[in-house]
SELUM-704473 format. One record per residue: residue in one letter; x, y, z of N, C-alpha, C in turn. Coordinates in pm, 1 decimal. Layout:
SELUM-704473
+------+----------+----------+----------+----------+----------+----------+----------+----------+----------+
! resn !       nx !       ny !       nz !      cax !      cay !      caz !       cx !       cy !       cz !
+------+----------+----------+----------+----------+----------+----------+----------+----------+----------+
!    A !        X !        Y !        Z !        X !        Y !        Z !        X !        Y !        Z !
...
+------+----------+----------+----------+----------+----------+----------+----------+----------+----------+
end
This chain:
SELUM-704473
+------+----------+----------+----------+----------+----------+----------+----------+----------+----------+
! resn !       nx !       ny !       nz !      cax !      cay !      caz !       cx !       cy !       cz !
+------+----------+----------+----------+----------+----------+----------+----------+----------+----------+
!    X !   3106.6 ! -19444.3 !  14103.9 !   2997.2 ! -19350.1 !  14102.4 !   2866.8 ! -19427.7 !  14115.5 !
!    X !   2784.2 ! -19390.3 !  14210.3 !   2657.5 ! -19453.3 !  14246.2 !   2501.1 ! -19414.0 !  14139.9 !
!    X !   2575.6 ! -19327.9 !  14067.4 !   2406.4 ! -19281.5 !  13966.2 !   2556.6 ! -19291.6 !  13826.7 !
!    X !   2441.2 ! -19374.3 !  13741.9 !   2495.3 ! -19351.0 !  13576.3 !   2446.8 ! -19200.0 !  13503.5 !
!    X !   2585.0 ! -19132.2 !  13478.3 !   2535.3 ! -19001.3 !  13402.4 !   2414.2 ! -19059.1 !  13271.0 !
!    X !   2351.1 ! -18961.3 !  13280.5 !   2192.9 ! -18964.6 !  13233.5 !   2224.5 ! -18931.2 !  13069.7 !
!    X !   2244.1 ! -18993.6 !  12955.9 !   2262.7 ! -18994.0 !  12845.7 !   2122.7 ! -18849.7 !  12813.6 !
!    X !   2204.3 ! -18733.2 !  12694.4 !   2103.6 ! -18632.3 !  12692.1 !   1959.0 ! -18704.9 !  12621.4 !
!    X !   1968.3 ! -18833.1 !  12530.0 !   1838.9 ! -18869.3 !  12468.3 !   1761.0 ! -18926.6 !  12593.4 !
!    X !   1813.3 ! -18960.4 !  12685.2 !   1746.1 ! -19059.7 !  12821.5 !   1651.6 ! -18968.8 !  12892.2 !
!    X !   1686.4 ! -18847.1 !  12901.2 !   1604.2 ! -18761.7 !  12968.0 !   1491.1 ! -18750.5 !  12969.9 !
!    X !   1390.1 ! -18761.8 !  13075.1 !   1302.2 ! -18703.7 !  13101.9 !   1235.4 ! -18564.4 !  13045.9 !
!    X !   1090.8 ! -18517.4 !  13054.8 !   1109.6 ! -18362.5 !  13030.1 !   1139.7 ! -18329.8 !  13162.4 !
!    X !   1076.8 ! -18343.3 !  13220.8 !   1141.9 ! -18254.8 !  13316.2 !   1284.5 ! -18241.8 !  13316.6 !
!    X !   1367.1 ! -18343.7 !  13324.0 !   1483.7 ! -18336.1 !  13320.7 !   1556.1 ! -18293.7 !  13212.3 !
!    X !   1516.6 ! -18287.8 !  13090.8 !   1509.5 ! -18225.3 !  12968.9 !   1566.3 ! -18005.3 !  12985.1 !
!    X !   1440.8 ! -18017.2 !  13098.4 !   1419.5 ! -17890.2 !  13069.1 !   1518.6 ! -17791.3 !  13168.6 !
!    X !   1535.2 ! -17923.8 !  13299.2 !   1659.4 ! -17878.4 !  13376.0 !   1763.6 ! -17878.6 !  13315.9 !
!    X !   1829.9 ! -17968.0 !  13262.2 !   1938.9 ! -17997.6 !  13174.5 !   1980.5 ! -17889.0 !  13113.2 !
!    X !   1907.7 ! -17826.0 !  13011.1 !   1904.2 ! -17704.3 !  12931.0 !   1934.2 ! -17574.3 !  13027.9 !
!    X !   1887.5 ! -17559.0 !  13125.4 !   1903.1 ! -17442.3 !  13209.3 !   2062.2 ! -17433.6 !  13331.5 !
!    X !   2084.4 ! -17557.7 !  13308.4 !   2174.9 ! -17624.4 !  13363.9 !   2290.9 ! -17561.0 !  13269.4 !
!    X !   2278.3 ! -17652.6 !  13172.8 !   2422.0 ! -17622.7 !  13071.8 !   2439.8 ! -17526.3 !  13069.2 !
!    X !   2294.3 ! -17387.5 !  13035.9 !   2306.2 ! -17245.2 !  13029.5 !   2401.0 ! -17190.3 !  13126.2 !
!    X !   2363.7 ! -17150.5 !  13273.3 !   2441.7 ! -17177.8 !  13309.5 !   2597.4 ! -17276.0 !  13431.0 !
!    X !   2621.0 ! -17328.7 !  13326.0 !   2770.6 ! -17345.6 !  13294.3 !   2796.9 ! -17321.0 !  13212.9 !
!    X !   2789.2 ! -17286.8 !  13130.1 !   2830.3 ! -17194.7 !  13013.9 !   2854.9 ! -17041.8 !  13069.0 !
!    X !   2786.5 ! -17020.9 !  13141.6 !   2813.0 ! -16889.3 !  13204.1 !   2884.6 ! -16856.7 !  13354.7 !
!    X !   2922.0 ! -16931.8 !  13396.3 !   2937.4 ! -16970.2 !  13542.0 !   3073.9 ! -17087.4 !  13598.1 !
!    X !   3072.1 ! -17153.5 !  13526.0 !   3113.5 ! -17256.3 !  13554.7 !   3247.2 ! -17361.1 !  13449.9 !
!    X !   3338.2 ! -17277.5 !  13429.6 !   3420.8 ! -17320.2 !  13319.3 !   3530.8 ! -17287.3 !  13336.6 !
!    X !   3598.4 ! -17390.3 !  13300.0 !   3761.3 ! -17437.5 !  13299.4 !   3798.5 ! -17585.4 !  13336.9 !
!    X !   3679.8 ! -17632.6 !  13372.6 !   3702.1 ! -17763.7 !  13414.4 !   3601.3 ! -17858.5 !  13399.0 !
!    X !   3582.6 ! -17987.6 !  13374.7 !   3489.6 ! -18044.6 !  13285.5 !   3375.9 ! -18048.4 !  13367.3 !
!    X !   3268.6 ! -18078.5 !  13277.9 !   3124.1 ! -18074.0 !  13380.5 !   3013.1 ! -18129.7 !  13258.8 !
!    X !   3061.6 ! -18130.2 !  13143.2 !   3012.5 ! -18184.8 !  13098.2 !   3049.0 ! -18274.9 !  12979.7 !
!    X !   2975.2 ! -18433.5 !  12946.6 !   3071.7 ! -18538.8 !  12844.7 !   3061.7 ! -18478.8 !  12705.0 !
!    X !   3134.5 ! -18564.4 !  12606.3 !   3135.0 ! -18515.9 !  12468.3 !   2983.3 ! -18579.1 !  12438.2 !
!    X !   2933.1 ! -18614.5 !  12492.1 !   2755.6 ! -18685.3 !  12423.4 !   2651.2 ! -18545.8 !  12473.6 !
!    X !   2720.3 ! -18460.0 !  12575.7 !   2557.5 ! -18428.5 !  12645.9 !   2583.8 ! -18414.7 !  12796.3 !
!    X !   2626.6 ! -18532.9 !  12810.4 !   2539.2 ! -18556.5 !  12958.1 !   2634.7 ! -18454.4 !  13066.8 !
!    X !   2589.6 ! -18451.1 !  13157.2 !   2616.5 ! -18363.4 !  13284.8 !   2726.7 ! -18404.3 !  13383.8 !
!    X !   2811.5 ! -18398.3 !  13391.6 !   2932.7 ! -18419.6 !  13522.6 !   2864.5 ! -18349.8 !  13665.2 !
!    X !   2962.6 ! -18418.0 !  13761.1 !   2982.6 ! -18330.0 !  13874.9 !   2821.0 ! -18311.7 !  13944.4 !
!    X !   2808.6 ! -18224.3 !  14020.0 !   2632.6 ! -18250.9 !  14084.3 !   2558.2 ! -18207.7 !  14025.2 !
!    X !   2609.5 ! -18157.1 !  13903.9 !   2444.5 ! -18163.4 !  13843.7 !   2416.5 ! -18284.2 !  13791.6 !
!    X !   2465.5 ! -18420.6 !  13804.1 !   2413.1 ! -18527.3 !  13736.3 !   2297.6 ! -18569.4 !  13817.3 !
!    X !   2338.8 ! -18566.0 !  13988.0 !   2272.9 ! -18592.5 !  14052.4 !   2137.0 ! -18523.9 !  14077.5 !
!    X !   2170.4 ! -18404.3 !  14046.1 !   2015.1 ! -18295.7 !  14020.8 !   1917.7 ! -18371.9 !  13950.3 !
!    X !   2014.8 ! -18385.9 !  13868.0 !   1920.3 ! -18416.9 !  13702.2 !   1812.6 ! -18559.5 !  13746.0 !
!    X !   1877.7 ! -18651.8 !  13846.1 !   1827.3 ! -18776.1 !  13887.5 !   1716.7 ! -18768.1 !  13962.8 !
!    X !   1736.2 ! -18632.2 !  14064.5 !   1622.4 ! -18620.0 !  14088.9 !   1523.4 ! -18479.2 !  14123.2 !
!    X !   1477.0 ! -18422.3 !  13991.9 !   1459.5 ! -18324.7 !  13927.8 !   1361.4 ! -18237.3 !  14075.7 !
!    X !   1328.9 ! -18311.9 !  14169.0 !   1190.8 ! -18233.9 !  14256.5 !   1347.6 ! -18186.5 !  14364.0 !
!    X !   1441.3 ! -18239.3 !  14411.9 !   1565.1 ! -18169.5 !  14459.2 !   1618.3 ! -18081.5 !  14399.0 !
!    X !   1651.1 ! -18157.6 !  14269.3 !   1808.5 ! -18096.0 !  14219.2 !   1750.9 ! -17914.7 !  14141.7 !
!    X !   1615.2 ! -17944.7 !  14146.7 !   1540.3 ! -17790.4 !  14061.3 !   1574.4 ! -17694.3 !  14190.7 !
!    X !   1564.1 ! -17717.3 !  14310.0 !   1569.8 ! -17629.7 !  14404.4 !   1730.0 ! -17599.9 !  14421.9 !
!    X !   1748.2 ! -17683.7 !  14416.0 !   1940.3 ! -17642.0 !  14444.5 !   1998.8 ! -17565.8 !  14373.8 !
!    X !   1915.2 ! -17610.1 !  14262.7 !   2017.4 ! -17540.3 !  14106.4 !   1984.5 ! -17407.2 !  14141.8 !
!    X !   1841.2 ! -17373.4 !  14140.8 !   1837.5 ! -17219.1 !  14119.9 !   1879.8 ! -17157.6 !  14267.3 !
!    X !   1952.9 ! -17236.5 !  14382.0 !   1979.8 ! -17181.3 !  14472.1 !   2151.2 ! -17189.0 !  14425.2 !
!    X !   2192.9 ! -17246.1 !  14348.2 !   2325.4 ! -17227.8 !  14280.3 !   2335.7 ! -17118.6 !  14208.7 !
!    X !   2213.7 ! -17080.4 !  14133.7 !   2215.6 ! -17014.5 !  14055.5 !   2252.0 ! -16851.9 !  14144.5 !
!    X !   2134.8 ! -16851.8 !  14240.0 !   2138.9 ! -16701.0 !  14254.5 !   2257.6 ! -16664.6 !  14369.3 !
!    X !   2338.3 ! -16800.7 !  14378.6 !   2477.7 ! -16766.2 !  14447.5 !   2596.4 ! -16712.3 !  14383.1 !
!    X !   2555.1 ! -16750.4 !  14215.7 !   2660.0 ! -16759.7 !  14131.7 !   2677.0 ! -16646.7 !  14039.3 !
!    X !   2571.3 ! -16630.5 !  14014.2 !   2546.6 ! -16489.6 !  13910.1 !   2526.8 ! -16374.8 !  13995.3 !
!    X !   2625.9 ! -16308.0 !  13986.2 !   2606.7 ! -16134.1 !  13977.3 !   2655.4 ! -16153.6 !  14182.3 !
!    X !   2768.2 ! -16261.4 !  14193.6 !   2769.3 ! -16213.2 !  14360.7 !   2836.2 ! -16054.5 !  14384.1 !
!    X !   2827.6 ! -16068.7 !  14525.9 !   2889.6 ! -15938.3 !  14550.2 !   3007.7 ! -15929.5 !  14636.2 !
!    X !   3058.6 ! -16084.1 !  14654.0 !   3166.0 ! -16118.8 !  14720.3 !   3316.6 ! -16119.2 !  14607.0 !
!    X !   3404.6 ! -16097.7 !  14659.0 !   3494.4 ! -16100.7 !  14566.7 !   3527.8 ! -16277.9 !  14505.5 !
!    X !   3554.9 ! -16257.7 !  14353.1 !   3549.9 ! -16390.8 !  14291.9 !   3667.0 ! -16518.4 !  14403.9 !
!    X !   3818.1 ! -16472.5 !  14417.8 !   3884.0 ! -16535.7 !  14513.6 !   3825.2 ! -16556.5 !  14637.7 !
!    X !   3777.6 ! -16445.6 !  14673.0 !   3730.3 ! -16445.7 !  14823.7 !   3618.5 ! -16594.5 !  14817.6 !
!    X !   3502.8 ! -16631.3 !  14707.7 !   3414.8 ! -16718.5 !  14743.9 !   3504.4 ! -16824.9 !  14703.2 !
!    X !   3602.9 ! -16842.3 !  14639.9 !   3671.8 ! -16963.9 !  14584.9 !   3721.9 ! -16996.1 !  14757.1 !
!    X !   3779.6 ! -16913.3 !  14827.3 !   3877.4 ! -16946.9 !  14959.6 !   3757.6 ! -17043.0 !  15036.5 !
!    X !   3619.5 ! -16954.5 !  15049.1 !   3529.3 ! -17012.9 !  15106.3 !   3475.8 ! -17153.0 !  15082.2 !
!    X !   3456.0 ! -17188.7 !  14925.9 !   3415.4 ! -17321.8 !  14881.7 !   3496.0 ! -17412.5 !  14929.5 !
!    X !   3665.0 ! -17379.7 !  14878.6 !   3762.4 ! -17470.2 !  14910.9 !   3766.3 ! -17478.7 !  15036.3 !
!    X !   3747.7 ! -17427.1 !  15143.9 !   3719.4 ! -17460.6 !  15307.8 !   3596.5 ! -17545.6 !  15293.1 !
!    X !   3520.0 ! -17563.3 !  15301.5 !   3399.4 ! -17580.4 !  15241.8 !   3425.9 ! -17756.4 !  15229.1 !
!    X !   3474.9 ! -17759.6 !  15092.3 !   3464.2 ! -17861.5 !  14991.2 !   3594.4 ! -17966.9 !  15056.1 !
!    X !   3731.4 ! -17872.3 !  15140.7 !   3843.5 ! -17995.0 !  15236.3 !   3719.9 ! -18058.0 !  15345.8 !
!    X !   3689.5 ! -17976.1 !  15400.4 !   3634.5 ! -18017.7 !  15539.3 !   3517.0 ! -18195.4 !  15502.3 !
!    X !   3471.4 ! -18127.0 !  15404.8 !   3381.8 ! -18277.1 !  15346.0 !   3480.1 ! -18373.9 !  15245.5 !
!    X !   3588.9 ! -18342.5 !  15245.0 !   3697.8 ! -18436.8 !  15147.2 !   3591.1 ! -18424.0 !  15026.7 !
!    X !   3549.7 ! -18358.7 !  14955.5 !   3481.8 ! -18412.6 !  14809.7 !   3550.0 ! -18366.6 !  14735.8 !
!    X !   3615.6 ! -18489.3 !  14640.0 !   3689.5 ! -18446.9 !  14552.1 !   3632.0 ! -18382.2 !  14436.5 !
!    X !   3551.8 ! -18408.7 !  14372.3 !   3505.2 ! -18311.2 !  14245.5 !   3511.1 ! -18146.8 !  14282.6 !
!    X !   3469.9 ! -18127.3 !  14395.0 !   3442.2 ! -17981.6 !  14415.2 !   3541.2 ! -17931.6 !  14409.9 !
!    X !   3658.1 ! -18008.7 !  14479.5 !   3839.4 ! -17948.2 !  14503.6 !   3858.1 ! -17934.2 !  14396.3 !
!    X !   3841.2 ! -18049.7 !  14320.3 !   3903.2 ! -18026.8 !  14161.0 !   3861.0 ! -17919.8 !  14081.5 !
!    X !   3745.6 ! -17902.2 !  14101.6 !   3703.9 ! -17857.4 !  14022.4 !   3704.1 ! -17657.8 !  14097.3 !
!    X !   3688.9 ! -17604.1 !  14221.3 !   3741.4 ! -17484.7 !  14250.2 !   3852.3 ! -17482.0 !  14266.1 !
!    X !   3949.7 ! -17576.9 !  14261.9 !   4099.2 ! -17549.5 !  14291.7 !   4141.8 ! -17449.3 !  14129.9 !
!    X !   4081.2 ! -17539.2 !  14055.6 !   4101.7 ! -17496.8 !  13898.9 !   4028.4 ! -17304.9 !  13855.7 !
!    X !   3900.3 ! -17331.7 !  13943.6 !   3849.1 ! -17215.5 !  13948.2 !   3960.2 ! -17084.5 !  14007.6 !
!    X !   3967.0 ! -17107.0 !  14162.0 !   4073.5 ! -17018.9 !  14203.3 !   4175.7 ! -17015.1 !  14125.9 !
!    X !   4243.3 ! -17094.8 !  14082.1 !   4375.6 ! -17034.9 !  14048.2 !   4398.7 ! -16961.1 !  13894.3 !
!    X !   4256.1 ! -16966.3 !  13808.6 !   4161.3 ! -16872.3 !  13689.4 !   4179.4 ! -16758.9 !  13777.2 !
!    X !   4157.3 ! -16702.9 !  13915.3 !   4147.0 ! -16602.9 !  13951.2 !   4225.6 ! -16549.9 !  14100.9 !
!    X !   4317.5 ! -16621.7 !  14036.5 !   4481.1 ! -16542.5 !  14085.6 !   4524.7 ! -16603.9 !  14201.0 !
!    X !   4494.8 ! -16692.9 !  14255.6 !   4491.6 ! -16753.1 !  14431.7 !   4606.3 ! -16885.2 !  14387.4 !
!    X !   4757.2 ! -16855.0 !  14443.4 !   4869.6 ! -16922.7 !  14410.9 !   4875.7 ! -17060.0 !  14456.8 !
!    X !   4916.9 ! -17153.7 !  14407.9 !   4882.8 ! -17312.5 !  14409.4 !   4949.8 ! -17318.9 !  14584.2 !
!    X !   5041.1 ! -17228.3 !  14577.5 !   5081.4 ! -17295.8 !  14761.8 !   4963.7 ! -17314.7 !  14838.3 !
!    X !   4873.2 ! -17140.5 !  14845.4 !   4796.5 ! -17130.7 !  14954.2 !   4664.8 ! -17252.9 !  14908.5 !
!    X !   4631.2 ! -17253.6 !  14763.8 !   4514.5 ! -17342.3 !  14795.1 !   4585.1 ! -17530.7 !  14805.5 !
!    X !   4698.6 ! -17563.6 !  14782.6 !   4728.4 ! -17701.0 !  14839.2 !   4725.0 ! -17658.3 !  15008.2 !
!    X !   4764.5 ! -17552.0 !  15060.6 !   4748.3 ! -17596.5 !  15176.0 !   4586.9 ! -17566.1 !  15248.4 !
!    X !   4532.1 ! -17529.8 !  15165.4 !   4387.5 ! -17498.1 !  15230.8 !   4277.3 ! -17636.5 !  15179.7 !
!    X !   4359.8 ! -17657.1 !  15101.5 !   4256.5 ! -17808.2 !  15018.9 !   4335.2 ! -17902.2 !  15149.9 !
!    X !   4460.2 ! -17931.1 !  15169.1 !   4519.5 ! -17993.2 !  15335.0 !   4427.0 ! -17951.4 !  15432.8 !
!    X !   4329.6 ! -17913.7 !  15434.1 !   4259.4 ! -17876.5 !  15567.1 !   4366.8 ! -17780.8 !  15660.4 !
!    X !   4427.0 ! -17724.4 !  15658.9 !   4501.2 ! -17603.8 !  15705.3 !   4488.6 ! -17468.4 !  15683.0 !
!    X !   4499.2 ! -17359.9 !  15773.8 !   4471.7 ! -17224.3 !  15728.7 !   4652.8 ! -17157.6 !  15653.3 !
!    X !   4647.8 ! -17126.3 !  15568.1 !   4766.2 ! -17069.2 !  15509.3 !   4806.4 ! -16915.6 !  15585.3 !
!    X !   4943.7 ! -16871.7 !  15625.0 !   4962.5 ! -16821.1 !  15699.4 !   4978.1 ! -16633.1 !  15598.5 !
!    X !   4970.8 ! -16670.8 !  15472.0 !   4968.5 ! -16542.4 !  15410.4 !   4835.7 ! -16479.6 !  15364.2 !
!    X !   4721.8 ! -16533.7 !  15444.4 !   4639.7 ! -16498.4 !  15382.9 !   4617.9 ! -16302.5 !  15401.8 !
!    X !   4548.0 ! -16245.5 !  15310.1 !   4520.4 ! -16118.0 !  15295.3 !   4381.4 ! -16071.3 !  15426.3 !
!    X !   4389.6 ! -16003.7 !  15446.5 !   4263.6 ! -15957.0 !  15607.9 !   4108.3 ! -16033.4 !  15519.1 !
!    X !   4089.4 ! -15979.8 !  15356.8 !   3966.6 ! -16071.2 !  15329.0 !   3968.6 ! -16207.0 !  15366.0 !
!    X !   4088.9 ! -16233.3 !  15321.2 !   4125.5 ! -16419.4 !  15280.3 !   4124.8 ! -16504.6 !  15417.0 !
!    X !   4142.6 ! -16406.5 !  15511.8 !   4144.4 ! -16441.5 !  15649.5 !   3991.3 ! -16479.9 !  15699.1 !
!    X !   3977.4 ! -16320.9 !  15689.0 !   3801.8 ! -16300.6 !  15728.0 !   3741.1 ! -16475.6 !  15649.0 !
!    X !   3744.0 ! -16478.2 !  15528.1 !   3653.1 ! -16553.9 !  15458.7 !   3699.2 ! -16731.1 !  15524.0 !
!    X !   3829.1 ! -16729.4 !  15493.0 !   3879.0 ! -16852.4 !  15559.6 !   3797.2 ! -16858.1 !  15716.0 !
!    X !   3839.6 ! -16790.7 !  15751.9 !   3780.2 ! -16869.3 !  15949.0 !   3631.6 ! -16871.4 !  15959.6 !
!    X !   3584.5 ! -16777.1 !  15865.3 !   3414.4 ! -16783.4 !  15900.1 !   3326.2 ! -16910.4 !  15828.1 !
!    X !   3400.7 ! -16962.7 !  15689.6 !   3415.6 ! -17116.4 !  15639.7 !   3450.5 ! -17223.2 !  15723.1 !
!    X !   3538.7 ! -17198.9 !  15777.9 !   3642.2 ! -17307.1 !  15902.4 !   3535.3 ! -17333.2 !  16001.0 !
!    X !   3476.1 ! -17237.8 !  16067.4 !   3402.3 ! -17224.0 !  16212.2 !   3250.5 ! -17269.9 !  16146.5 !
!    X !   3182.5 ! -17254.0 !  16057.4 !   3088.3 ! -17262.8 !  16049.2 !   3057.2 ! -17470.4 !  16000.8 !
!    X !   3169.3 ! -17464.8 !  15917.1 !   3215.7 ! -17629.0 !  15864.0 !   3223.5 ! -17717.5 !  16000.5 !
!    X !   3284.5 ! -17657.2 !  16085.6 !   3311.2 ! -17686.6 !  16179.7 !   3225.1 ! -17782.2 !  16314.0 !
!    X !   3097.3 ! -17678.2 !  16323.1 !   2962.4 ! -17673.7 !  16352.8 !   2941.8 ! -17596.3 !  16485.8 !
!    X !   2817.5 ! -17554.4 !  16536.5 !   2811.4 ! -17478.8 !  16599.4 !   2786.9 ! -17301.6 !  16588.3 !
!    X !   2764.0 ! -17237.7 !  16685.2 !   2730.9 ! -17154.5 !  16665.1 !   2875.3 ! -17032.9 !  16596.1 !
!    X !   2840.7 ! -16912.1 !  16501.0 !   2918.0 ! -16844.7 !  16413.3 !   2984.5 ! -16751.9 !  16598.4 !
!    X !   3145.0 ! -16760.7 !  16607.1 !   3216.3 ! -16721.2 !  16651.4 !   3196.5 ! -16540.3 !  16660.4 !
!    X !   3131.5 ! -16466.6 !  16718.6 !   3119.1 ! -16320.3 !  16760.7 !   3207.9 ! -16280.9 !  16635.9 !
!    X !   3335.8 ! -16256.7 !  16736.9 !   3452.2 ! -16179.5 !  16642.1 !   3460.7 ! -16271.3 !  16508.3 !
!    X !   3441.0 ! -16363.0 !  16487.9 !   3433.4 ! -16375.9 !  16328.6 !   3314.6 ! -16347.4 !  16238.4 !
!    X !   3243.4 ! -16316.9 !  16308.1 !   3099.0 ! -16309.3 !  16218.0 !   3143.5 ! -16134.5 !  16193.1 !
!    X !   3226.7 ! -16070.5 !  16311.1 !   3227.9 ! -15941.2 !  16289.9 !   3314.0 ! -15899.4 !  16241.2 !
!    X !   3393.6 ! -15974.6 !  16201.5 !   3557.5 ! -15944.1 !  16109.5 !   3518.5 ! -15990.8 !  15941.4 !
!    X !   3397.9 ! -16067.1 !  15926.4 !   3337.9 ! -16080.9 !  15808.5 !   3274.4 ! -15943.9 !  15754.5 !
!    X !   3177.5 ! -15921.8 !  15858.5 !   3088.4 ! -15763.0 !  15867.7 !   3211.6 ! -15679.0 !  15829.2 !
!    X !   3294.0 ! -15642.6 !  15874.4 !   3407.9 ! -15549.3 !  15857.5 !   3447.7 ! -15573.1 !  15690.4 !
!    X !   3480.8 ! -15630.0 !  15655.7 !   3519.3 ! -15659.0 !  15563.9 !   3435.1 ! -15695.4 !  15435.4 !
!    X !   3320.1 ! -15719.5 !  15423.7 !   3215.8 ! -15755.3 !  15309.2 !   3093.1 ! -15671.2 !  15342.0 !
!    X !   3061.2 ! -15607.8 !  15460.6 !   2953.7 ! -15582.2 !  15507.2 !   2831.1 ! -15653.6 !  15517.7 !
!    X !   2725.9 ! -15656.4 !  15616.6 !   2648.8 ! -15747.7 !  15634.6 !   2593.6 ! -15802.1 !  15557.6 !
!    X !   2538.7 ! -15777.3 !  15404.1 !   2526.1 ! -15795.4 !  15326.5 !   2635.8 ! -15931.9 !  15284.6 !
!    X !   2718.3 ! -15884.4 !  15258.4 !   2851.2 ! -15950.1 !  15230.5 !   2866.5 ! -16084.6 !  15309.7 !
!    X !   2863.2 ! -16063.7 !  15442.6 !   2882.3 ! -16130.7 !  15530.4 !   2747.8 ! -16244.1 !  15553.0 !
!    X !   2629.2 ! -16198.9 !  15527.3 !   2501.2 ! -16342.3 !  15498.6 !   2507.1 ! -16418.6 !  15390.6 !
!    X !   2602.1 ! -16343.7 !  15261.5 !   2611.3 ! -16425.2 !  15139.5 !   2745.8 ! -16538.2 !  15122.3 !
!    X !   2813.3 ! -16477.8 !  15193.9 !   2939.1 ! -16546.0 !  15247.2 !   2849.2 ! -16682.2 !  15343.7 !
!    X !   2766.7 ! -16713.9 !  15405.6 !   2669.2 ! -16788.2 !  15487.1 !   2597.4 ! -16866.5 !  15415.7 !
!    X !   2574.9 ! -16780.4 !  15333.3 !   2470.2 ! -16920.6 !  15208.8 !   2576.0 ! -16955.6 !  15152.3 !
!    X !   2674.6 ! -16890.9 !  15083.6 !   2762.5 ! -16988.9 !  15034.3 !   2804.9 ! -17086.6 !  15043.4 !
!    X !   2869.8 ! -17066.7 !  15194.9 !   2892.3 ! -17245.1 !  15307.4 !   2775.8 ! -17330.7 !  15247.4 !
!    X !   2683.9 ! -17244.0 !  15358.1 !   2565.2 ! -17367.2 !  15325.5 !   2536.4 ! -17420.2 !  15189.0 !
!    X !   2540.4 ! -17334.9 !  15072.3 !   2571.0 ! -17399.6 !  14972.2 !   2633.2 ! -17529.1 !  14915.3 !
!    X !   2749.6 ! -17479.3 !  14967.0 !   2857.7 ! -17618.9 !  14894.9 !   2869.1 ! -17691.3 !  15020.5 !
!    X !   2790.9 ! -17689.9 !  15157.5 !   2776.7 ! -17818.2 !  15219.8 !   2714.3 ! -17902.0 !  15139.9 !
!    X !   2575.1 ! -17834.7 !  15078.1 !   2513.3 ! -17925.5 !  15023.5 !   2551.0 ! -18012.7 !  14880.6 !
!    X !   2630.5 ! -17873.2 !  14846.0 !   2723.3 ! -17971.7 !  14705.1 !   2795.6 ! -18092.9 !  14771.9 !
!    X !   2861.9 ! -18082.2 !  14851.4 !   3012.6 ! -18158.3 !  14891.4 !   2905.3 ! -18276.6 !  14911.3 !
!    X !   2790.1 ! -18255.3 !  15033.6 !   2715.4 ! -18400.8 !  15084.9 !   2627.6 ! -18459.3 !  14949.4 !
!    X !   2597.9 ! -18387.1 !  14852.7 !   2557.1 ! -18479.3 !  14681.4 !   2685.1 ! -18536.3 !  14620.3 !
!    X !   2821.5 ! -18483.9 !  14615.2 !   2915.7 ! -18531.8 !  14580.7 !   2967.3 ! -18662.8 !  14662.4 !
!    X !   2965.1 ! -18670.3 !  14767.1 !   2948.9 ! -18769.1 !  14875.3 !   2889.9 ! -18878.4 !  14848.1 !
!    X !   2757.7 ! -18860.6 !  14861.6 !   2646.8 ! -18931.8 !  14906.4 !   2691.9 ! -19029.1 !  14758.9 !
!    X !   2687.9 ! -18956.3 !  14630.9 !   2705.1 ! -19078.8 !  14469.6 !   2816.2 ! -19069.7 !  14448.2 !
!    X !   2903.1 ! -19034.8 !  14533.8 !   2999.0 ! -19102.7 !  14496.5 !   3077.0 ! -19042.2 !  14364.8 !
!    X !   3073.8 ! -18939.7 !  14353.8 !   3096.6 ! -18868.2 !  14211.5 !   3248.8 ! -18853.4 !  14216.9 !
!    X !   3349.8 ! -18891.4 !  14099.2 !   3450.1 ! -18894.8 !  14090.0 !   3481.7 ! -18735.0 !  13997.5 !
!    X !   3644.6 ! -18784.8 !  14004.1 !   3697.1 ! -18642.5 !  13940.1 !   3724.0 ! -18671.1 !  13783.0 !
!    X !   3703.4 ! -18582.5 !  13690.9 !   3689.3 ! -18635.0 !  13560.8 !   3877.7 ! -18682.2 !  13573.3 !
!    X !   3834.3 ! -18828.9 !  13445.9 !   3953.2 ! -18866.4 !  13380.9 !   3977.7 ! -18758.3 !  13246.4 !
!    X !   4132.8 ! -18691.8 !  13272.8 !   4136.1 ! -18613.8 !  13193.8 !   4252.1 ! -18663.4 !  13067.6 !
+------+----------+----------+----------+----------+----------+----------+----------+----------+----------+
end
């Protein structure tokens, strides 16, 4: 790991004050899998937030308003992250939504083979929709007609732009998980 988790007395205020809003939520958001040490300090990308508070303040609350109160179904954004989070190999994120999805019902076959970078062949018309419009967009290039419109069908446009930040979301998680190098907790 390229940044030392930030001991909670080490903090900064600023970082102080992220920290606190941080834990909030994960406490609300973000549980079943570790994220944070027995001292305090922060796992996973929010350590890296925390390092550098004029980034990681913008991300968070763009985590935030992805996370609270979506309108996508809970599996449905797990299918998306985990496309998402294979395509950049980052392991914390796998670890850590693989654990999420399967809290909310998504059977260890389909996500080992979707964490394999493969599309699973049982997916449900959402699981589909959400899978290829993750796949194509990870991918790069412009969003595929009929998939942008088999998303629309299925989440409605609404549905279907939040499904869009999402990607873009956990690109940006996967490339902070990347970039330091952030490992998967020793459990």
């Amino acid at each position: 790991m390229r940044l030392p988790i930030i001991p909670p007395d080490e903090l900064t205020d600023q970082q102080k004050s992220l920290a606190a809003d941080m834990k909030e939520g994960i406490a609300n958001s973000f549980q079943g899998f570790a994220n944070i040490r027995a001292d305090g300090g922060l796992m996973g990308p929010w350590n890296p937030w925390l390092h550098e508070p004029k980034f990681g303040k913008p991300v968070w609350e763009l985590t935030k308003a992805m996370a609270f109160k979506p309108s996508l179904p809970a599996a449905i954004r797990e299918i998306a992250i985990l496309v998402t989070g294979a395509h950049f190999k980052a392991a914390y994120e796998l670890y850590a939504h693989v654990i999420a999805a399967e809290r909310r019902g998504l059977p260890d076959e389909k996500l080992a083979t979707i964490v394999a970078g493969q599309r699973p062949a049982d997916l449900t018309r959402q699981e589909a929709a959400a899978y290829d419009f993750a796949s194509a967009l990870v991918s790069g290039g412009i969003l595929p007609e009929l998939t942008y419109r088999a998303a629309q069908e299925q989440f409605g446009a609404h549905g279907a732009a939040e499904l869009s930040y999402l990607v873009g979301l956990y690109c940006m998680v996967s490339v902070t998980l990347n970039t330091f190098d952030v490992p998967v907790p020793e459990c």
